[in-house]
C-alpha positions in Angstrom: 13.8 11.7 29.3 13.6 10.9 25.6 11.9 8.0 24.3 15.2 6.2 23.5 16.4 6.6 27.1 12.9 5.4 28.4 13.2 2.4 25.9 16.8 1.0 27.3 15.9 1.7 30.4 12.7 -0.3 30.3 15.1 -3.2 28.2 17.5 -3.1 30.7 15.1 -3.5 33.8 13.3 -6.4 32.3 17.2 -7.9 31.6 18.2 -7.4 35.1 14.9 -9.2 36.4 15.7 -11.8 34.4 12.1 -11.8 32.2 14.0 -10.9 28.8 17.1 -13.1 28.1 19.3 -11.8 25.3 18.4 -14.1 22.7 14.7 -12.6 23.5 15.7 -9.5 22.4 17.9 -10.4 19.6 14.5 -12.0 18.2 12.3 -8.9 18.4 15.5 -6.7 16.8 15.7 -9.4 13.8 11.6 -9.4 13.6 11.4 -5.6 13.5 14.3 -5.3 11.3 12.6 -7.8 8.9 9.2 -6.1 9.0 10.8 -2.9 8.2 12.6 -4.0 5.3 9.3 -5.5 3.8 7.8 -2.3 4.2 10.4 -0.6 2.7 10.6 -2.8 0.0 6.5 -2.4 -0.4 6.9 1.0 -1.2 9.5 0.6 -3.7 7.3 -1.4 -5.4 9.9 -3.6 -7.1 9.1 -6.2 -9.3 10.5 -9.8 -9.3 12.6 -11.0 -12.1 10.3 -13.3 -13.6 8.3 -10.3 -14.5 10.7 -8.2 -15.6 12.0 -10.4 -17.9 8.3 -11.2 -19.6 7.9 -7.3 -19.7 11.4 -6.7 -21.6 10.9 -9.7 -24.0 7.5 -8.1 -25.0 8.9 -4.6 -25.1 11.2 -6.2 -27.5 8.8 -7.5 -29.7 7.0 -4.2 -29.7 10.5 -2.3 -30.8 10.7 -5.2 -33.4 7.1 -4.7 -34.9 7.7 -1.1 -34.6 10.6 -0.8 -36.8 9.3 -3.5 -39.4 6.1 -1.1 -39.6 8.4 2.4 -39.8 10.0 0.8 -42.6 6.8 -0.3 -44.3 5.8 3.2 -43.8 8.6 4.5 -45.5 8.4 2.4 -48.5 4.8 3.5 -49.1 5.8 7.3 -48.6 8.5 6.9 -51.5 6.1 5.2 -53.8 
């Protein structure tokens, strides 16, 4: 018997003997769905908008800087 098989069957019992009601087990589906998305998420390791807007307004500012120093660069070279 595979584990799946041993898992309904064990679901089912408890059902039939009236310890688990359906909402009981529509709870522990939602909680384990939930844990597993956060620990899916976790290992994405995504970042919240907040901080990704603060990082691409500096990276900005770096491009900006970047280019007025190129330029400055390029003046001196022609001189």
């Amino acid at each position: 018997m595979s584990d799946k098989e041993k898992i309904l069957k064990t679901i089912s019992s408890l059902l039939e003997t009236g310890i688990l009601t359906v909402n009981d087990v529509k709870k522990e589906l939602i909680t384990n769905f939930k844990f597993r998305k956060d620990d899916i998420v976790n290992k994405l390791d995504l970042v919240s908008r907040e901080e990704f807007e603060v990082l691409k307004s500096l990276v900005e500012k770096q491009n900006l800087k970047i280019k007025k120093l190129s330029k400055k660069t390029k003046k001196v070279k022609k001189s």
